[in-house]
C-alpha positions in Angstrom: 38.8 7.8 -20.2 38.5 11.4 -19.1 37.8 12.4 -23.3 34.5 9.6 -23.2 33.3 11.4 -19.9 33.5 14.7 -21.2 31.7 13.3 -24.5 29.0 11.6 -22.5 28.9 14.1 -20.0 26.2 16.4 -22.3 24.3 13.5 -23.5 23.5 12.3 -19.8 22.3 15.5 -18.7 20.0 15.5 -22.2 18.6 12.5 -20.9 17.8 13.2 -17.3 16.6 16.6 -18.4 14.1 14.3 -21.0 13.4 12.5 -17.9 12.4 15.5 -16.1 8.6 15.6 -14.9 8.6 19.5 -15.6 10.2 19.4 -18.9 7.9 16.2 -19.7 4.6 18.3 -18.8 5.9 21.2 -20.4 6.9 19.6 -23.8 3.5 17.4 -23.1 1.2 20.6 -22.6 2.9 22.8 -24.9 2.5 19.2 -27.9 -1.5 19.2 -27.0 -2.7 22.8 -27.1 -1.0 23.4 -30.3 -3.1 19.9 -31.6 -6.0 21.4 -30.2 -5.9 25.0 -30.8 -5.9 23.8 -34.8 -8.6 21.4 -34.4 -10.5 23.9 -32.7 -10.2 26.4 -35.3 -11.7 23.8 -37.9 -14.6 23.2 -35.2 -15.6 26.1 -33.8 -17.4 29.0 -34.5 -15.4 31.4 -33.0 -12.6 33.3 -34.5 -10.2 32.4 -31.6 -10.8 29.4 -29.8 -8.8 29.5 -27.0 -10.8 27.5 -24.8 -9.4 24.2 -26.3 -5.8 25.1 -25.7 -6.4 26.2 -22.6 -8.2 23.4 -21.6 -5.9 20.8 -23.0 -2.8 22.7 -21.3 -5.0 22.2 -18.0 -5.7 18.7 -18.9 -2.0 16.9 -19.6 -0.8 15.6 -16.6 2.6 13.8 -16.2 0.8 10.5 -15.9 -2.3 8.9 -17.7 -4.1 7.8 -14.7 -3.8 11.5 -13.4 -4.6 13.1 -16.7 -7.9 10.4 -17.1 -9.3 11.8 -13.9 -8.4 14.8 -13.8 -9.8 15.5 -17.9 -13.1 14.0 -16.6 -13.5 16.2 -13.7 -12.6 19.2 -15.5 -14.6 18.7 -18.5 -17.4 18.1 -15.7 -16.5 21.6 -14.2 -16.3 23.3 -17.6 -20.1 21.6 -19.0 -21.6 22.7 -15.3 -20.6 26.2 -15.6 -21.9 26.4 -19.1 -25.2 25.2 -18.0 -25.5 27.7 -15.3 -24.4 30.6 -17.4 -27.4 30.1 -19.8 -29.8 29.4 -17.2 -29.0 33.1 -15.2 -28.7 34.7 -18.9 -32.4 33.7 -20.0 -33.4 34.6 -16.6 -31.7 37.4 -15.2 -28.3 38.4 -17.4 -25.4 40.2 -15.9 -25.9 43.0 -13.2 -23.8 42.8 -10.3 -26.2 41.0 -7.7 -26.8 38.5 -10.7 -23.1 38.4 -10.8 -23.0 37.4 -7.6 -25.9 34.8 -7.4 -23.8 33.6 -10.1 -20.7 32.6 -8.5 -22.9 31.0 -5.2 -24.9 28.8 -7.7 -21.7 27.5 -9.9 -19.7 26.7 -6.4 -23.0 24.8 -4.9 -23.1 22.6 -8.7 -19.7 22.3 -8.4 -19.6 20.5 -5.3 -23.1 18.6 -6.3 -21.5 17.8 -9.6 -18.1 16.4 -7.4 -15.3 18.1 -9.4 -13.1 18.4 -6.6 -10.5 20.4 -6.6 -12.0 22.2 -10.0 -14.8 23.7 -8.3 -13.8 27.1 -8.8 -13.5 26.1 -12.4 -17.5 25.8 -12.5 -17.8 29.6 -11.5 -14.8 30.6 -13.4 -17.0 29.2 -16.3 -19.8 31.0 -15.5 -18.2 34.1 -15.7 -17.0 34.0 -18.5 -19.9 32.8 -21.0 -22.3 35.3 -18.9 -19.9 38.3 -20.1 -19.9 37.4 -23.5 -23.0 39.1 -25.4 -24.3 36.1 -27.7 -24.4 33.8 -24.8 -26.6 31.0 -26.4 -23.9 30.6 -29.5 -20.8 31.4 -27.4 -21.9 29.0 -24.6 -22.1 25.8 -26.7 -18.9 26.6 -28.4 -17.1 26.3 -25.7 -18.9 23.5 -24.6 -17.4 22.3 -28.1 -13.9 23.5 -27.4 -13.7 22.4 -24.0 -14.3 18.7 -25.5 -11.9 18.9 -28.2 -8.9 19.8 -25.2 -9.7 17.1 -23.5 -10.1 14.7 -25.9 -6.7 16.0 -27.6 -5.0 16.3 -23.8 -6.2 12.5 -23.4 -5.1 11.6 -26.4 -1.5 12.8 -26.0 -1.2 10.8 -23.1 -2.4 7.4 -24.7 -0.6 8.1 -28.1 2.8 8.5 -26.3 3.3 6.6 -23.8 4.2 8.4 -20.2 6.6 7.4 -18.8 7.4 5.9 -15.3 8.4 7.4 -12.5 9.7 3.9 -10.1 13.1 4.8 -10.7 12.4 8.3 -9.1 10.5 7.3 -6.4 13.4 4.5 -6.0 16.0 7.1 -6.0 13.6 9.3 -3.3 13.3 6.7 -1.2 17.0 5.5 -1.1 18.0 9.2 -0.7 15.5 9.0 2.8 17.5 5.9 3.7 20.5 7.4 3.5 19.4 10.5 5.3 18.7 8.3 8.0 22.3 6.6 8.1 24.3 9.5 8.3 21.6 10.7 11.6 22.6 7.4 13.0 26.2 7.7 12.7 26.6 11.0 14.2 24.1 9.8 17.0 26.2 6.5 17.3 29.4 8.8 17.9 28.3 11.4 20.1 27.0 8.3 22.4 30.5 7.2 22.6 32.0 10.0 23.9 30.5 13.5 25.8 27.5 14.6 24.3 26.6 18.3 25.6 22.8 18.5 25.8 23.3 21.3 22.6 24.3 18.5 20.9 22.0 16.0 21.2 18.9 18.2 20.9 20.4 19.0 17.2 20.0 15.7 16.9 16.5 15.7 17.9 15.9 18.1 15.6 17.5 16.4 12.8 15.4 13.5 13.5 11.9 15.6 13.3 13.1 17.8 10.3 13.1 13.8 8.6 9.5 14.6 8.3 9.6 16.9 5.8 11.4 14.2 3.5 9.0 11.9 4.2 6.4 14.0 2.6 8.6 15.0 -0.3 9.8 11.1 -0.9 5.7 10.5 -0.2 4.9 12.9 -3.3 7.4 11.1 -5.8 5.9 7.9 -4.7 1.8 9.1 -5.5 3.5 10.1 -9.0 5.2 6.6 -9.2 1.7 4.9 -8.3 -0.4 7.5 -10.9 1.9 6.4 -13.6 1.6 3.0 -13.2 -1.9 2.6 -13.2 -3.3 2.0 -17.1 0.0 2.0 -18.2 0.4 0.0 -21.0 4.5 -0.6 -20.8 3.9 -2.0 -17.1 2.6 -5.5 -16.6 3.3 -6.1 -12.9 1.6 -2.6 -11.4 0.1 -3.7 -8.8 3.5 -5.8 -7.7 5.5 -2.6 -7.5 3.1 0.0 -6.2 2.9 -2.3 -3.0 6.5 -3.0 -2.7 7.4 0.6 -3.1 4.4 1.8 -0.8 5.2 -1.2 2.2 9.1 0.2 1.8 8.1 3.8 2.2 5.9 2.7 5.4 8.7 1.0 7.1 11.0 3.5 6.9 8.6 6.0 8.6 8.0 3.8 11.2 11.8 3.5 11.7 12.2 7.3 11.5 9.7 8.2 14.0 11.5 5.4 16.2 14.7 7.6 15.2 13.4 10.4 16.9 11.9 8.9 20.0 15.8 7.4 20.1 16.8 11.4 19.6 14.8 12.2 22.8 16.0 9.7 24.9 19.8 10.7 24.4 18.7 14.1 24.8 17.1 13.2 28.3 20.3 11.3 29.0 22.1 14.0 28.2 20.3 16.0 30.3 20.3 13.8 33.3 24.1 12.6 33.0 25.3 16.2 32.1 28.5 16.7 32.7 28.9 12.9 32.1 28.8 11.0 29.1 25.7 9.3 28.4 27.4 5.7 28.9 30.1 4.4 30.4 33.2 4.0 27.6 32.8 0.1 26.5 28.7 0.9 26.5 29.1 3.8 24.5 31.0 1.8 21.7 28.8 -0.9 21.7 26.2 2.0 21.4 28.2 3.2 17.7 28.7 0.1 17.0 24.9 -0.6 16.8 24.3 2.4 15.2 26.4 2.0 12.5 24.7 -1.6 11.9 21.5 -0.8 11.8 22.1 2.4 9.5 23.8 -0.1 7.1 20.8 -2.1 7.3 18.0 0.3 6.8 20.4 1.7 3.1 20.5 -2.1 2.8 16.6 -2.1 3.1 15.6 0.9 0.2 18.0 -0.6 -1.9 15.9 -4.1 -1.5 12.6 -2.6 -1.6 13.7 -0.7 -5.0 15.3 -3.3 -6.7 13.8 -5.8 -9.2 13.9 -8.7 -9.5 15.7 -8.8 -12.8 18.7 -6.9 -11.2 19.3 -9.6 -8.5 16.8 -8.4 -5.6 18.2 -12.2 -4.2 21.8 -10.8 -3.3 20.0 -7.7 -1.9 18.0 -9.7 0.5 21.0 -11.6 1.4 23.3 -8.7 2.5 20.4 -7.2 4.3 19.6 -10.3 6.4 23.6 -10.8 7.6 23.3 -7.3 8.7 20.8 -7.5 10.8 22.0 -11.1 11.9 25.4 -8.7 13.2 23.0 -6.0 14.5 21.3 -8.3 16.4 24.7 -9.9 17.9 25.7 -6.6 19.2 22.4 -6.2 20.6 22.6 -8.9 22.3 26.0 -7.6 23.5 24.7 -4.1 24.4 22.1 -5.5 26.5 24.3 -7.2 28.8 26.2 -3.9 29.4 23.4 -1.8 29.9 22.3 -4.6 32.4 25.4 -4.7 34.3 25.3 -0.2 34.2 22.1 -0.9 36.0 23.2 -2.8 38.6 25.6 -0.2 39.5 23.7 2.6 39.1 19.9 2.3 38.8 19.1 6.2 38.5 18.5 6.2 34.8 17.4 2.6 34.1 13.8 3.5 32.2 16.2 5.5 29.6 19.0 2.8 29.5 16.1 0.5 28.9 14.3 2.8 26.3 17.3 2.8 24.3 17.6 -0.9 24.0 13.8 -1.0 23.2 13.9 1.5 20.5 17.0 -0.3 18.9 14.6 -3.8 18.9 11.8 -1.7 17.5 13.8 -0.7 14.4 15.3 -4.2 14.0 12.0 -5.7 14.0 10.5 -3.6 11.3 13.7 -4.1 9.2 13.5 -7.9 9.4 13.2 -9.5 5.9 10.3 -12.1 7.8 8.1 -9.3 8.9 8.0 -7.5 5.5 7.0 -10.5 3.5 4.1 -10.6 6.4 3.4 -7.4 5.5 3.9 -7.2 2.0 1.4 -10.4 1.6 -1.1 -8.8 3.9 -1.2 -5.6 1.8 -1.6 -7.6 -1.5 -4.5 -9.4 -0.5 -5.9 -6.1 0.7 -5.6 -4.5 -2.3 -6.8 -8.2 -4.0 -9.6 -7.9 -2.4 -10.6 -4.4 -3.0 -10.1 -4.9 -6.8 -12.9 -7.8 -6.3 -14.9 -6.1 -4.7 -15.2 -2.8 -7.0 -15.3 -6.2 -10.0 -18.3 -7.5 -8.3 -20.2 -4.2 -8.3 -19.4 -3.4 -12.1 -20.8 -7.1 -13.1 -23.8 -6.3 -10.9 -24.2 -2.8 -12.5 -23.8 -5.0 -16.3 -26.3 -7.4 -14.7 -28.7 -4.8 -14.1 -28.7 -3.3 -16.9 -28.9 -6.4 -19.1 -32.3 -7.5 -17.0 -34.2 -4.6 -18.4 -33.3 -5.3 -21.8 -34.0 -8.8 -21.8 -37.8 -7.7 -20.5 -37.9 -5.6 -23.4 -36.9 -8.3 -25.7 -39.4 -10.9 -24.2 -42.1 -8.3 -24.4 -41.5 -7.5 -28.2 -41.4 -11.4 -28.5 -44.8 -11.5 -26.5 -46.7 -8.9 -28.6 -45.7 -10.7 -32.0 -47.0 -13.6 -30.9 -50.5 -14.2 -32.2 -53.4 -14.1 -29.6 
């Protein structure tokens, strides 16, 4: 068994680096400005066109929704600071305050001509044609290169198939989960025993560091989305971007919940120091619940990542017996904390917070309240998609009515008077 792991062990690594989104944009990139360096050298008047291997290495993105946008915006950029280089060389050519006009006009077309985040691309441009000598020939070549890049760096994208990044953005969001569970646990412990107010504002910080995750787990998610958009090995798109998306928001909500739960055992902590923050069968009910409820929420990314094909059924089911036992012991640690604050009353908002919290994070875990949400967020995005298909057939519509005038005005004329 140990000789088969050792042979595998290579070709596993092979594939994950294949899998890579670096090594896919590099190999990508690297595939479509060779393509269009040797088109462009068939093309192009110039000796060396580097423009269309540049533009094509600028072009390839790891998805083709991402590279579709981003070629058209770019080629936008490239075509506007063309334009503006051969209006300032008939009129003024290259002296430094021209140089500088320059650069002010290309940004202000940039932003007219919306190229985002390629406005500096627009001046960039400029620059360059404006320095070459024959500006007239050298501007509409690369005009001419700048076309073949992106046609070749679109190309490569609809040729070979991208691939798609779920399974990342699965794995990204089951790592988060999991993040979460082992905060819980060591919150869940400390509660049962004496927490020293060093202690529990490490977990505080733990809990707001889970922010930065988010935004990492956030990023492989967008990627996830781009590459299911126009992908032609996906048929159900739509269906997985909004699972994914709804999963990703319910976890947020239940780690910002963690950290309000981090403050308030730090405020107990504060308060009860040197006492522990509950009395001993309280604080076990306390772990106890903890430990549930971080179960649950691992129980939750694995549901919200898994298809149906691979038995999302059995997910669901485990997921709703834990939070049927979460809830049991909430019930149970509700009673305790009731009975702590008939004896003692002085911290009854925190005792009470905690219990509150706890619901919070139950409640957005329940399998009920995402389907609510999940429906809600399909007919959203239903709705949008009709909406943007209703202006397109009135934009057809409108363009048809002026050709049909024609048409009944060439009938009109033949007729005889």
């Amino acid at each position: 068994m140990r000789d088969v792991r050792e042979w595998t062990a290579p070709l596993v690594r092979f594939v994950r680096l294949h899998r890579d989104p670096v090594v896919v944009r590099a190999l990508r990139s690297a595939a479509a400005a060779t393509v269009a360096y040797v088109i462009a050298l068939r093309l192009s008047p110039e000796v060396a066109p580097l423009t269309a291997p540049l533009t094509a290495l600028l072009v390839v993105q790891v998805t083709l929704y991402s590279t579709l946008t981003t070629g058209i915006r770019r080629v936008n950029a490239v075509v506007a600071g063309v334009l503006v280089a051969i209006a300032f060389s008939l009129l003024v050519g290259l002296t430094w305050w021209s140089l500088g006009l320059l650069i002010v006009a290309a940004l202000a077309v940039g932003h007219l001509v919306r190229v985002d985040e390629f406005v500096p691309e627009v001046a960039i441009s400029a620059m360059l044609v404006l320095g070459v000598t024959t500006v007239g020939d050298t501007a509409w070549a690369r005009v001419l290169e700048t076309l073949i890049g992106a046609v070749v760096g679109l190309g490569c994208n609809l040729l070979l198939a991208p691939p798609v990044w779920v399974g990342e953005a699965g794995e990204s969001i089951e790592g988060l989960a999991r993040r979460v569970r082992q905060l819980m646990l060591r919150m869940g412990e400390e509660a049962a025993g004496l927490t020293p107010v060093e202690h529990a504002t490490e977990r505080l910080h733990e809990a707001r560091r889970l922010d930065h995750d988010i935004v990492e787990v956030d990023a492989a998610l967008r990627q996830a989305e781009d590459s299911l958009r126009l992908n032609p090995r996906v048929r159900e798109g739509l269906l997985h971007r909004v699972v994914l998306r709804t999963g990703l928001d319910t976890l947020e909500i239940c780690t910002v919940v963690m950290r309000v739960l981090a403050r308030t055992f730090t405020d107990l902590a504060k308060e009860r120091d040197p006492d522990p923050l509950f009395a001993p069968e309280t604080g076990a009910a306390v772990e106890q619940l903890l430990s549930e409820i971080a179960d649950a929420v691992v129980s939750f990314a694995v549901l919200v990542t898994t298809p149906v094909s691979l038995n999302a059924d059995a997910a669901e089911s485990r997921l709703t017996a834990e939070l049927r036992q979460a809830a049991a012991t909430r019930d149970k640690l509700a009673q305790l904390l009731l009975d702590e604050v008939r004896r003692d009353a002085s911290q009854w908002q925190l005792q009470g917070a905690v219990l509150t919290e706890v619901n919070r994070i139950l409640d957005e875990l329940d399998t009920e309240h995402r389907s609510r949400r999940l429906l809600e967020e399909l007919d959203r995005t239903s709705r949008e998609q009709r909406e943007r298909m209703r202006r397109l057939t009135r934009l057809r519509e409108g363009l048809r009515v002026p050709e049909q005038l024609r048409r009944d005005r060439g009938v009109s004329e033949r007729r005889p008077g």
